[in-house]
C-alpha positions as CSV (number, residue, x, y, z in Angstrom):
1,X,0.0,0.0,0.0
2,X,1.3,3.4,-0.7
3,X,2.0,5.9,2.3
4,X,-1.3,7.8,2.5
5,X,-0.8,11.4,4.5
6,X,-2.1,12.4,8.0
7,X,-5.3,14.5,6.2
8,X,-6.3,11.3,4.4
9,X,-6.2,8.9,7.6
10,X,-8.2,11.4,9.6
11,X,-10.7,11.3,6.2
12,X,-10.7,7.4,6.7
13,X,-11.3,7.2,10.2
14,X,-14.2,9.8,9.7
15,X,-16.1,7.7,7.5
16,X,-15.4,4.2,9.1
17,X,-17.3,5.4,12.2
18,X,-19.3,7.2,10.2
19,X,-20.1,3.7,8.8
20,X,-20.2,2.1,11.7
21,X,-22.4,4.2,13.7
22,X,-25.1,4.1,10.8
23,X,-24.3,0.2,10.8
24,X,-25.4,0.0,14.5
25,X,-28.4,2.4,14.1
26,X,-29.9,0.7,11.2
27,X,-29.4,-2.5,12.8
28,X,-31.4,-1.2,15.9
29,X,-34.2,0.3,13.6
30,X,-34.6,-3.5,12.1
31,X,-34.8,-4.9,15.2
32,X,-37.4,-2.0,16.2
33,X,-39.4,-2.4,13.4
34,X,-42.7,-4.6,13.1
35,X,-43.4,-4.3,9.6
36,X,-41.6,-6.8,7.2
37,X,-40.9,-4.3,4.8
38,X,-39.5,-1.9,6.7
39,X,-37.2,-4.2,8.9
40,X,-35.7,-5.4,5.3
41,X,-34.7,-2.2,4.3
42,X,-32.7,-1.1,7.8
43,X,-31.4,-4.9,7.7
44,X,-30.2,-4.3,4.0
45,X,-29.1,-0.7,5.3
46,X,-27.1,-2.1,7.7
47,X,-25.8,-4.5,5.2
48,X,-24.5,-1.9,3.1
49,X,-22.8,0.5,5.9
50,X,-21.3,-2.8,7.2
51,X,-19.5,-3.8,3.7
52,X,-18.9,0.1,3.2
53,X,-16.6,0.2,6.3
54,X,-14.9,-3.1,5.5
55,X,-14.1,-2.4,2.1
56,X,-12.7,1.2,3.5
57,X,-10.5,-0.5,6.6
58,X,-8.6,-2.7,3.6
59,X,-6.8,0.8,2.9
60,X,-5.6,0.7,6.3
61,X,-3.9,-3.0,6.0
């Protein structure tokens, strides 16, 4: 990986929790929820903020 700067780890780390904290609320919203439809699309929410901040932690390996 190439040496990223101090500006662009601080950018990383803001949208990893970013993406994690709208990973954990969407997964509490699902859980919440009583309609079918509705817990689907925080669970698929969550989904998508989970895979979001993994893809974004592989430029930190």
């Amino acid at each position: 990986m190439a040496n990223i700067s101090e500006l662009e780890l601080q950018n990383l780390r803001h949208l990893i929790g970013g993406y994690d904290t709208t990973h954990c609320k969407m997964q509490e919203y699902a859980q919440a929820a009583t309609d079918t439809k509705v817990k689907q699309f925080f669970e698929k929410g969550a989904k998508s903020a989970m895979e979001n901040k993994q893809q974004l932690m592989k430029f930190l390996q």
